[in-house]
N, C-alpha and C positions, 0 to 999 in steps of 0.2 A: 184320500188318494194315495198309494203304494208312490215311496218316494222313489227315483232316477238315483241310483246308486253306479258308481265310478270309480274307475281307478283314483280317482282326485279325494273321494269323500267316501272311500270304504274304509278307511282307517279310525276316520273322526265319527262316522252315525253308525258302523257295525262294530269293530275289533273292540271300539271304548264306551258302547253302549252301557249302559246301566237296565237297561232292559232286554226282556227276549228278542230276537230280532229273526225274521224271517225274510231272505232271499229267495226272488224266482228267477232263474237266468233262463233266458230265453234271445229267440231272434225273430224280425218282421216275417222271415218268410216259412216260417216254421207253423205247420197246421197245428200239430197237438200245442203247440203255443198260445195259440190264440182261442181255444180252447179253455185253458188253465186262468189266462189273463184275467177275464171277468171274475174269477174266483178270486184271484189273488186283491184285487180291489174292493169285493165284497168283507175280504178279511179285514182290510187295508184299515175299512169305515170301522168295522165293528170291535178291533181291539186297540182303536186310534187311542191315545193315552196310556193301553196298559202294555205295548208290544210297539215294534217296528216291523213296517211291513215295505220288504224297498225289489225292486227289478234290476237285474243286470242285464244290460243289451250285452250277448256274448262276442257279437260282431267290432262293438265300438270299446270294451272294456275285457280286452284280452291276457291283461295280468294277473287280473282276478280270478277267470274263467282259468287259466295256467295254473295256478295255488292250488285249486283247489282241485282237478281231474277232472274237470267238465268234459263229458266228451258226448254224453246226448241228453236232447235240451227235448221237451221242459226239466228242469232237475232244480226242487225245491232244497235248500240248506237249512237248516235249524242252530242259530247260534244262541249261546246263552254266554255270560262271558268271556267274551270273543272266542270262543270254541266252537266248530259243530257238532252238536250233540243230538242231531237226526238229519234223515234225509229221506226224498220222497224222487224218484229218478219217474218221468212220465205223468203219464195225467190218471188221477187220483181225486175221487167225491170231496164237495166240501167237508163235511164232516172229518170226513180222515184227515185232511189238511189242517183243520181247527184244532181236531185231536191233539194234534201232532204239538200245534201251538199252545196249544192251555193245558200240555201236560209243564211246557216251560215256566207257566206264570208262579 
């Protein structure tokens, strides 16, 4: 399951990861959101051990969503450490999202 990432614990499971770490910010009322979501958990399972796969509610974690230029959700980040080093702005095939991830591992 894609971890609830936060202004509280973006610092400690994304910025100091030791792994690739991928963010989906998104919000409830957001259609292409919900959309994305089940993809983002199907990743979530399948690189559980070799990646971080976490959500940011842009609604409730607005510091973060601030940092970083959010301004239309779904909008996947690709960090490697603690850097973004891709990004996928909208809704976008698994594949291409995985790509995106196991170009980092």
């Amino acid at each position: 399951m894609a971890l609830e990432i936060t202004d509280a614990n973006f610092d400690e499971l994304v910025l100091k990861s030791d792994k690739p770490v991928l963010l989906d910010f998104w919000a409830e009322w957001c259609g292409p959101c919900r959309m994305v979501g089940p993809v983002v958990e199907e990743l979530a399972k399948e690189y559980d051990g070799k990646a971080i796969v976490g959500k940011v509610n842009v609604d409730h974690n607005a510091d973060i969503s601030m940092k970083y230029g959010i301004r239309n959700i779904p909008t996947l980040l690709y960090f490697k450490n603690g850097q973004v080093v891709d990004k996928q702005v909208g809704v976008a095939p698994k594949a291409q999202l995985a790509a995106k991830l196991q170009a980092q591992l």
